[in-house]
N, C-alpha and C positions, 0 to 999 in steps of 0.2 A: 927576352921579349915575349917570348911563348908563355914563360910563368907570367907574368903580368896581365897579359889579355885574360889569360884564365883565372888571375884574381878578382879582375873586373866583371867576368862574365858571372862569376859567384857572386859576387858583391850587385852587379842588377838584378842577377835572378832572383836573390833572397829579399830584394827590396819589395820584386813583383811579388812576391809571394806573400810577403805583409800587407801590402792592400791588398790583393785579392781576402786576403784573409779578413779585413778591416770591413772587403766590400759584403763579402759573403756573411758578415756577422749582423752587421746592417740590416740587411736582404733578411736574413733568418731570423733575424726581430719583428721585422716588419709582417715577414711569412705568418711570426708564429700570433701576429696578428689575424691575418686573414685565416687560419688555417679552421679547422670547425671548432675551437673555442674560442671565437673570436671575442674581441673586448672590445666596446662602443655603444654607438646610438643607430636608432634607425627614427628616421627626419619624418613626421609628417606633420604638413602646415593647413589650416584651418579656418575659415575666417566664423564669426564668432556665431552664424547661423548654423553651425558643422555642417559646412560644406566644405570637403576635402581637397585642394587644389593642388596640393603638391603631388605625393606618390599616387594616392588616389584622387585622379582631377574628378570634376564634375562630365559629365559628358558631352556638356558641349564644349566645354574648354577644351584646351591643349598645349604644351607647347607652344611659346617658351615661358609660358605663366609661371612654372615650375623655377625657373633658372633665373627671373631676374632677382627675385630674392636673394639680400647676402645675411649670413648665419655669423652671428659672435659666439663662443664660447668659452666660457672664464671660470675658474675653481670660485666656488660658492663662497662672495663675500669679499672679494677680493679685485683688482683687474690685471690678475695675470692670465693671459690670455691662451687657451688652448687649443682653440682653433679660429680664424677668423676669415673667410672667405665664401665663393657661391655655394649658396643653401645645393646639400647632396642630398640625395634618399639615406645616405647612409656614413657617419664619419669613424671614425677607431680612435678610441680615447685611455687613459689608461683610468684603474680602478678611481675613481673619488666621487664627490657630490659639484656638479655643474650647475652653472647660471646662465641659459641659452633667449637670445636676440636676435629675432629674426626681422629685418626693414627691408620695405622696397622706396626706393625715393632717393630725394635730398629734404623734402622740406623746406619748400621754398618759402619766402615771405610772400608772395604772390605770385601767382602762374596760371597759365592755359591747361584745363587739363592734365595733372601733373597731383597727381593721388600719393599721397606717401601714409605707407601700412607697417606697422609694428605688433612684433608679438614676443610676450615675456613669457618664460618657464624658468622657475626659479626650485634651486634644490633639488635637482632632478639628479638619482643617484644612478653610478655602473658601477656595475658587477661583475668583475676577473670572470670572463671566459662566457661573456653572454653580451648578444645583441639585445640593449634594452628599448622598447618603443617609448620615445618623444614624441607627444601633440603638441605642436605651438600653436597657441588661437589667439590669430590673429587679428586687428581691427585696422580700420580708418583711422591714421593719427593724426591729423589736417583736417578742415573744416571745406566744404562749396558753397558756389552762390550761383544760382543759373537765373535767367530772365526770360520769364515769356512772353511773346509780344501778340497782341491781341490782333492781327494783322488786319482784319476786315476792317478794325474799328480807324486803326491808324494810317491806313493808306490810304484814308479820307481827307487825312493833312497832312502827310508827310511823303516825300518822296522816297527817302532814306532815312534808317536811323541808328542807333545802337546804344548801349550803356558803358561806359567807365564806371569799373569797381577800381578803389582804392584802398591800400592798407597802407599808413602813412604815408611815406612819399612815393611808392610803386604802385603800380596800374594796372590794368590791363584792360583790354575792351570785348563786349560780348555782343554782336552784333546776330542779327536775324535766323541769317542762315548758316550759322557752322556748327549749331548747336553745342556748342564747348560750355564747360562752366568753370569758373575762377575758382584755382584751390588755393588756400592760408593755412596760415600755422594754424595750429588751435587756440582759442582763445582770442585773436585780434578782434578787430572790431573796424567796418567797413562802412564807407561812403559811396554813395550812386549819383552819377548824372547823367540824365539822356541827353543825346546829342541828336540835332534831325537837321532836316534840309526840307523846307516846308512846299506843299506840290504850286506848284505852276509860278512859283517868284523864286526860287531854289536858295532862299533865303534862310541863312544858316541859324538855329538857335538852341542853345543849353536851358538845362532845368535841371537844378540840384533837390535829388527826390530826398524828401524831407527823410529824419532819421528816426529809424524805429527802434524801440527796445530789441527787436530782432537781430538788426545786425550790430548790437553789443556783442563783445565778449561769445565768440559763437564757441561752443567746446567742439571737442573732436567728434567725430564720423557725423556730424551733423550739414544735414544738408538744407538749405534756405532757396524757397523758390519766390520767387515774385513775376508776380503777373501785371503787367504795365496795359493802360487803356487809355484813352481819350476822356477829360472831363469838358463836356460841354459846352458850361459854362464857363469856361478859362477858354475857350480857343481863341476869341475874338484879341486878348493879349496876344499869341503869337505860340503859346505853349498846350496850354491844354491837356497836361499829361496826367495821370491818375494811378494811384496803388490800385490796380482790381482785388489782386488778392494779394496774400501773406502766409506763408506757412513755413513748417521745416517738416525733415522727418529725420528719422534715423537711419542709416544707409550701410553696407558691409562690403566687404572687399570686392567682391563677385561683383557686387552692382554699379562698382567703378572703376576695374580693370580700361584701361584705356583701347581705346577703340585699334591702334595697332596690336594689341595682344589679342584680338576679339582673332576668331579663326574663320577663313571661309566657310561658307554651309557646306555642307557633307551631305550623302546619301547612304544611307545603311538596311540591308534591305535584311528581312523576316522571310523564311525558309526557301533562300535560293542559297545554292553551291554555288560558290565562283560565280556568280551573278546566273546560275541556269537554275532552273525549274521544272523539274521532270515530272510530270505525272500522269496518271492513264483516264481516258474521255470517260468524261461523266463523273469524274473524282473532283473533288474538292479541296482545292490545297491553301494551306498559308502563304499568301501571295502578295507581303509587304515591304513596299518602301518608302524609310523614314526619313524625315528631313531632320538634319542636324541642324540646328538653327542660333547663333551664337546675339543675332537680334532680329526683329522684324522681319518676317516673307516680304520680300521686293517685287519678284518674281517669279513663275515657273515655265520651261517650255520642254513639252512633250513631244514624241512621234511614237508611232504606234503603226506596225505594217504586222498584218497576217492574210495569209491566204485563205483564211475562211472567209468565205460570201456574208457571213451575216455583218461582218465589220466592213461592208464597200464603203458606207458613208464617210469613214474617213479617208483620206486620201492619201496615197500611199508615200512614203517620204514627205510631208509636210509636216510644217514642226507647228504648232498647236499653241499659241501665248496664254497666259495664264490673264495675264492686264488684257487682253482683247476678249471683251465680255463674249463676242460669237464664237470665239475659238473653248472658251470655258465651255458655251450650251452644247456644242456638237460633239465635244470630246465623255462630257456626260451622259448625256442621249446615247450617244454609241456605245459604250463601254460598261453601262450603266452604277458608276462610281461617284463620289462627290470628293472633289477638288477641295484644299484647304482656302481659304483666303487669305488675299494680300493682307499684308498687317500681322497677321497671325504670328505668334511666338514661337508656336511649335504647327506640327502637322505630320499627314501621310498620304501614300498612295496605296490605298487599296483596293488589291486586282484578285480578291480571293473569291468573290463572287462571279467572276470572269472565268474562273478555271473549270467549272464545270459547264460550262456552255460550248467550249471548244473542243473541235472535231477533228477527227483524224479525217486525212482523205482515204476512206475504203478502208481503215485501216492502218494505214500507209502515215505516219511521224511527221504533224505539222508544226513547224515553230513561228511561232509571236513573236515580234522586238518589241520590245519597250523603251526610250530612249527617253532619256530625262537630264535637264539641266536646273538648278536652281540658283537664287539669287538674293542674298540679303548680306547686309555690313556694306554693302555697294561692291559685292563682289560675286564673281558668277562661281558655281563648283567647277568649271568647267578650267579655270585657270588651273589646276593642279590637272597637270596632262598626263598624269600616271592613275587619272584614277578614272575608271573606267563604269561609265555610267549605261550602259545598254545593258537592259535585261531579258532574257530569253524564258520564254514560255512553251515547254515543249510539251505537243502534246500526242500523248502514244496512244496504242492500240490499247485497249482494257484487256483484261487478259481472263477467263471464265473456261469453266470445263464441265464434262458432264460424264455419266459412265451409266449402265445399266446393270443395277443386279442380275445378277442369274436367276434368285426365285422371284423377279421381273415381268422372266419371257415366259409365258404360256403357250398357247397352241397359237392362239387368234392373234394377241395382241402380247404388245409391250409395253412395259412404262420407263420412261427416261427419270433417272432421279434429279433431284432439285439441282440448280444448275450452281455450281459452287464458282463463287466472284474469287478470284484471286486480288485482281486490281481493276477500280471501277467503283461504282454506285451498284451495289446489288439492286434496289428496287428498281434505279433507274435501267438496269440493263434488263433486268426481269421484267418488266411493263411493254419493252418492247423486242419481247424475244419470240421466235419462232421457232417449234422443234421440227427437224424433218428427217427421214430417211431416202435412203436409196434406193432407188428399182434397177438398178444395173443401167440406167441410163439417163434418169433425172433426178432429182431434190424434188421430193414430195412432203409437203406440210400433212404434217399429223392433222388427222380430224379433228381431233379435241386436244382437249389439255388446259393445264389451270394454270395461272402466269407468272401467279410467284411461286407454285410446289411444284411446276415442272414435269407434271404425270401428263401423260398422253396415251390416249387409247388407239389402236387403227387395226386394218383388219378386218371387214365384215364378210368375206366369203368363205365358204366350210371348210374349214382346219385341213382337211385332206386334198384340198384344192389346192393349198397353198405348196407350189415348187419349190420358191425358193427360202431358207430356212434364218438365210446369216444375211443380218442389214446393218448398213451405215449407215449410223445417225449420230446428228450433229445439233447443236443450239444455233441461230443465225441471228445476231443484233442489229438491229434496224436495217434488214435485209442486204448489210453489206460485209458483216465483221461476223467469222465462224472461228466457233471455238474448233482443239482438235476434234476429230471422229472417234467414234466408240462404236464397238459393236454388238450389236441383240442378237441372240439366236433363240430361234423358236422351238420347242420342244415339235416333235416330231408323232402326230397323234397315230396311234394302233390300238388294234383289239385283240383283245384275249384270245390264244387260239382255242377252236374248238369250239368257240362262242354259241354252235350251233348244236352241239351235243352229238354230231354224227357220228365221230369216231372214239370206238370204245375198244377195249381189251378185256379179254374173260378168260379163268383162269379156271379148269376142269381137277379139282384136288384131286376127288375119287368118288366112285359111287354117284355122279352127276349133282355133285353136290356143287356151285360156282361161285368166284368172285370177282363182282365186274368193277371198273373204270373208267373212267372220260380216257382217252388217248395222252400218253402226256408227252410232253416234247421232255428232249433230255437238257437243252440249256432254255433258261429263262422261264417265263408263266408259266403252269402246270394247272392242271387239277388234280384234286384228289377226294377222296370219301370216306365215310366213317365204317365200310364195310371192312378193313383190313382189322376191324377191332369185331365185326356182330361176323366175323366168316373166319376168324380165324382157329385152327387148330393143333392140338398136341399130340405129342409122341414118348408121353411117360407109362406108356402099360396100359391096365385096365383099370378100372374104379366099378366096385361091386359086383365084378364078374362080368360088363359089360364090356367090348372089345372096345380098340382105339376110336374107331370111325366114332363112335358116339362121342367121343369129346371134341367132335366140329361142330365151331359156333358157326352153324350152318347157313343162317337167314343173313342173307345180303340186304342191309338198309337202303341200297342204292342200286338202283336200276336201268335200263331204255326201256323204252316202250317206243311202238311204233304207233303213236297217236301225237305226232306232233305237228305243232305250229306253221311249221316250215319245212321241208326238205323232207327226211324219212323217220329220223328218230328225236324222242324228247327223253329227260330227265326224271326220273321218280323217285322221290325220296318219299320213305315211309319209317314212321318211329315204329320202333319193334320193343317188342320185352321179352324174343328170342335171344338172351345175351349167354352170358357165359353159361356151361351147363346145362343148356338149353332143349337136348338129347336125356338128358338122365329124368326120366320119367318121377323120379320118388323125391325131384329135390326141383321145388317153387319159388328158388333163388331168384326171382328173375332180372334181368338187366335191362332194365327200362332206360332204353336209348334214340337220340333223334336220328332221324336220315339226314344227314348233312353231304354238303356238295361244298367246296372249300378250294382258296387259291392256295398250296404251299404243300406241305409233306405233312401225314397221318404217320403218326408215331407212335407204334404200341408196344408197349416191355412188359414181358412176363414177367410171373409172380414167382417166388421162388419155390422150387418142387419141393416136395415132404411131406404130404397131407390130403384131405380130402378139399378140404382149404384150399390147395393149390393146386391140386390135379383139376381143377373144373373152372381154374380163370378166376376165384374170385380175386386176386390180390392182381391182378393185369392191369394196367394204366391205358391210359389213351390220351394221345396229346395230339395239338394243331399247332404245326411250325410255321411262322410267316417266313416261309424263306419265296414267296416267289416275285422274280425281280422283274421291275417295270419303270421306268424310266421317264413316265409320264405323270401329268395331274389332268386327269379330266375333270369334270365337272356336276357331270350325273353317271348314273348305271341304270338301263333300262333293260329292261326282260318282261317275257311274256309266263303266263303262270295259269294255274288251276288249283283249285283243293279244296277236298274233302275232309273236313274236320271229323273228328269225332270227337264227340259231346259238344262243349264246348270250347276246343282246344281253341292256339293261336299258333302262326307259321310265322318264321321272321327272316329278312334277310340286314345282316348288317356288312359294311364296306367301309374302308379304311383305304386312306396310304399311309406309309412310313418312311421315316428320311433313312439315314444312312446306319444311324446307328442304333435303329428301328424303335424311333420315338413315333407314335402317331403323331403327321401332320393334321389331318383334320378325318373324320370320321360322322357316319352317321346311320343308325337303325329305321329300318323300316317293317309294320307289323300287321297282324288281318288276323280277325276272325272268322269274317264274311265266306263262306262257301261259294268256288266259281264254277261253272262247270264248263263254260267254254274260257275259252282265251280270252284272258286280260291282261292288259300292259301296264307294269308297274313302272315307276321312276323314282330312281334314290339322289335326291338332290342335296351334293355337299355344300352347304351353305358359307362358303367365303365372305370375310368381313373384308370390305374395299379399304385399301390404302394398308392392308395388314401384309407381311410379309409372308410366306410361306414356304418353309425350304424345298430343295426341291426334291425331287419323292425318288423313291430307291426299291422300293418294294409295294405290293399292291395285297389285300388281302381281303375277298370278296367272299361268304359263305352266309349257303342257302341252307334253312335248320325248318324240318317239318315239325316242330311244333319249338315254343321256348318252357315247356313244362317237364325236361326228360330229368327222369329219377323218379321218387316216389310219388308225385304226381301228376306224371304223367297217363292221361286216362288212353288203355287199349284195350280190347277182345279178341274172343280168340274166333277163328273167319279160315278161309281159303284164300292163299294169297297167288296171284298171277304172274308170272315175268317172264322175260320171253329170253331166249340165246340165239346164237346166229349159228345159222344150219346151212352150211354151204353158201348159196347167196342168196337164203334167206331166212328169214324167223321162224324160230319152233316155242310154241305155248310150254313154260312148266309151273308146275304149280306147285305151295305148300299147303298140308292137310294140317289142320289144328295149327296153325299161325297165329300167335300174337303180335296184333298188328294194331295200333290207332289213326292217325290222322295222315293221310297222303298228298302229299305236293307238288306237282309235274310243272316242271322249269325249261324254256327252251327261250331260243335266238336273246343272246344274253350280249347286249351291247354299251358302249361307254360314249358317252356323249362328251365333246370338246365346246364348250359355248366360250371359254375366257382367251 
């Protein structure tokens, strides 16, 4: 019994295993159809104006226009049929030359409405392992007949009425209002009678509308209109009917889809998300929507609710008809857009000129509805309850920033730079912007300022007056919407120390021989002079049997004197042609040098020893470091001055800053002939171009030069020269005998002006 079940259970198993196998073979034919060497057609249907209605429909079509078409398919020349069923996008066919028929209908001998469309491709080849594109183009293969009825003229005698078209012995009637028209085969040939019920005796009467060459033999997609009227003349018979007109045209599939396949209107809207609209005030956005329209605008009804004030005239949840002429003027007036008209085929709502009119509150993200239904085909969009017709208009804060250079801040004042729009209308947000800072307790509007470059000036009391150094300032849009804060800091104005010349240093080598200096601090601004090069001395032996001491370049070009401007001492610079050598009586080398007074470090390097050449200075350099740091940019340099030219020499003072990497920022000379003998006040005004940047400055470098002629011509003689040293606490007269000295220039109360 055991053996036996287990025969049988062999003998099912192996059966299963042959269909499965049968099924799986099947399956993997079919697969190795779809698989990506696929073999077929791909369907697309056309009526004969290329308008694509199948894969790619037209846009107002839709579903199921595609589906009710059915597709034959036949090896070319033959009716063995390969495929025949509903038209797909796409069928699987195997390699050969096809004969493809595509119909929608039956092809009545007579009917309402009732469109039957055919299209032939003939020869159409596939190729093993490729989707090949089929166009079928399509036409109208059935002929219409529609009636128009002149209604004004006829309701004059008639109560009711309508036409019977006839193609042999079938009928059909076309009466007033259903607007339908008679379709036929192609080719018949058609008879009219009007039927009416004449007005106030409701007395029945026919009239066989005579027969025209037209409705002969009408061929396909041909469509025949007549237009029926009242003849005058004839009414008094009881008839009175008349051909107004006669025409045909030629018509295509699209123009005769039957009014079940026409699709509800639709709303398709132009740059909303998910039906939302985001954008920042004062911004301009694409703000449409379109009506899908498959025949005539019937109707439209709007509502429209925002919390902005400028929109009260509409009223809030009211819905707005498009057929009620008052509801069209107030919805225009307030929104200021133009509405499509009834009738119309197609149309839009456009709200993009709306979207820069609306305002945030304060800032604060206000949203608009928009709320829309429309109506044609005699059907509202609103019947498809999945499709969501409210549209949102949101509208945000603009978003705008601003920042201040650093070579900006000055002493006095600042400038804010242009105020960069992120999101917004730059103009519109620039026209009405405000720049203001902070005093530690209010928003104060800049004095000035230009309203699209965003500079602002403020500040008019003396730079040293000013406490506080670091401000916050901000852009403010229509005094309600601040961008973030940014902060100015003002340079911080000072003067040169020493400014006044009182404190000096003197340096006793030997033999009362001196070398003086302004005082200098050891960090930051300094002064210094050209005397470390017209006083300096060596220690190589003797030159011609004369002891060391004579190789000090003894004459100090820079001086005090106690004849100053202010306080107790001034500055003396005097060009000397006491330079190198200037001890050694038999050698008229002279080193015709200015008295300078200089902000930075005097740098002098000796000449290399070996010679008479070197033993007396002539190969020695002298150099002017700008090393002295200053952290400001002033505006002018004012000092007070005297000088005695000799001949006709010139004195000069020139002044710079330099940024960091000690390029001159800006720079400027100032120069004299003129002989003063008392105090005059000089001003070196750096001339700043407005709206130019300027870095900000790292070093300062101010130096006073008694004359601009030093070297060979520079004119000096030879005189007694004066200069005094400090004796305890107070001045002692010394004097040089046979001095070569030319023009001298006494400098005191040396200050820098902050006007920016």
């Amino acid at each position: 019994m055991i053996k036996l079940i287990n025969k049988k259970m062999r003998y099912i198993s192996s059966l299963c295993l042959l269909i499965c196998c049968i099924w799986l073979s099947g399956c993997q034919t079919d697969e190795n159809l779809r698989s990506a060497n696929e073999t077929g057609l791909l369907i697309t249907l056309t009526d004969e104006s290329d308008h694509a209605y199948a894969r790619t429909m037209p846009s107002a079509l839709e579903k199921p226009v595609a589906d009710m078409f059915h597709l034959r398919v036949a090896y070319s020349g033959t009716d063995n049929v390969a495929y025949d069923d509903k038209c797909t996008e796409s069928i699987l066919l195997k390699e050969g030359t096809y004969d493809l028929t595509a119909t929608y209908g039956e092809n009545p001998v007579i009917a309402l409405d009732a469109p039957y469309y055919i299209g032939k491709l003939e020869s159409q080849e596939v190729v093993t392992g490729q989707m090949t594109s089929a166009n079928i183009s399509c036409m109208v293969g059935n002929a219409l007949l529609s009636v128009i009825y002149n209604e004004s003229a006829l309701k004059k005698v008639y109560d009711t009425y309508f036409v019977t078209v006839s193609v042999g012995q079938e009928s059909v009637d076309l009466d007033a209002t259903s607007g339908k028209s008679a379709y036929f085969q192609a080719g018949s040939s058609v008879s009219l009678v009007f039927h009416g019920q004449l007005a106030g005796t409701g007395q029945e009467v026919s009239y066989d509308i005579p027969a025209q060459e037209k409705f002969a033999n009408i061929p396909a997609k041909t469509h025949v209109k007549v237009t029926l009227g009242v003849d005058e003349s004839s009414v008094s018979s009881g008839v009175g009917i008349s051909v107004e007109k006669l025409e045909t045209e030629t018509v295509s599939v699209v123009e005769t889809l039957p009014s079940k396949f026409m699709p509800k209107p639709k709303l398709e809207a132009e740059g909303f998300v998910n039906n939302e609209l985001s954008f920042a005030e004062t911004e301009t956005k694409s703000a449409v929507i379109n009506l899908k329209l498959s025949s005539p605008l019937q109707d439209l009804k709007l509502k429209f609710n925002s919390a902005d004030a400028k929109f009260a005239e509409l009223e809030a949840g009211k819905e707005y008809q498009l057929s009620n002429a008052g509801d069209k003027a107030a919805v225009e007036t307030a929104l200021g857009i133009t509405l499509p008209e009834i009738g119309a085929t197609e149309g839009s709502l456009d709200f993009s000129s709306l979207t820069p009119q609306l305002m945030t509150d304060a800032g604060n993200t206000v949203s608009s509805t928009i709320e829309v239904d429309v109506k044609a085909n005699n059907r509202w969009a609103s019947e498809d309850e999945a499709a969501n017709r409210v549209y949102i208009l949101k509208c945000n804060k603009p978003e705008f920033s601003i920042s201040v250079d650093e070579r900006n801040c000055w002493s006095r004042e600042f400038t804010i730079d242009e105020v960069n729009v992120t999101t917004g209308n730059p103009e519109t947000i620039k026209a009405n912007l405000v720049y203001q800072y902070y005093d530690g307790s209010n928003w104060i509007d800049c004095t000035t300022r230009e309203a699209v470059k965003g500079r602002i000036q403020q500040f008019t009391q003396r730079a040293e007056e000013i406490s506080n150094k670091v401000y916050k300032v901000r852009a403010l849009y229509r005094g309600e919407i601040a961008s973030a804060e940014a902060e100015a800091t003002l340079e911080t104005p000072v003067q040169l120390p020493n400014s006044g010349m009182e404190e000096w240093t003197d340096d006793n080598y030997k033999n009362n021989y001196y070398s003086f200096n302004p005082w200098k601090e050891k960090i930051g601004c300094h002064w210094d002079t050209s005397n470390l090069f017209t006083t300096r001395h060596r220690n190589n032996g003797s030159v011609f049997g004369i002891p060391t001491i004579a190789h000090y370049n003894g004459f100090h070009s820079v001086s005090y004197i106690p004849d100053s401007h202010s306080g107790i001492l001034a500055v003396e610079l005097r060009s000397t042609a006491n330079g190198r050598g200037n001890m050694v009586k038999t050698i008229r080398d002279y080193n015709k040098v200015a008295g300078e007074l200089f902000t930075g470090t005097a740098k002098v390097t000796m000449g290399t020893s070996g010679g008479l050449g070197d033993s007396n200075g002539s190969k020695d350099t002298y150099e002017r470091i700008k090393d002295a740091s200053f952290n400001n940019r002033p505006t002018s340099l004012k000092f007070w001055y005297k000088y005695t030219p000799y001949t006709s020499d010139t004195w000069q003072a020139h002044f710079e800053l330099l940024d960091e990497g000690k390029n001159v920022i800006i720079q400027k000379d100032y120069t004299s002939s003129e002989a003063k003998e008392d105090w005059t006040e000089a001003v070196v005004d750096l001339d700043y171009v407005g709206e130019t940047l300027y870095s900000k400055c790292k070093y300062i470098y101010v130096i006073f030069s008694s004359t601009t002629n030093a070297g060979a011509n520079m004119p000096y003689q030879k005189t007694t020269q004066t200069f005094y040293i400090q004796n305890g606490s107070g001045l002692s007269e010394m004097s040089f005998e046979d001095a070569y000295v030319g023009s001298v220039l006494t400098i005191d109360d040396i200050s820098l002006v902050y006007d920016k």
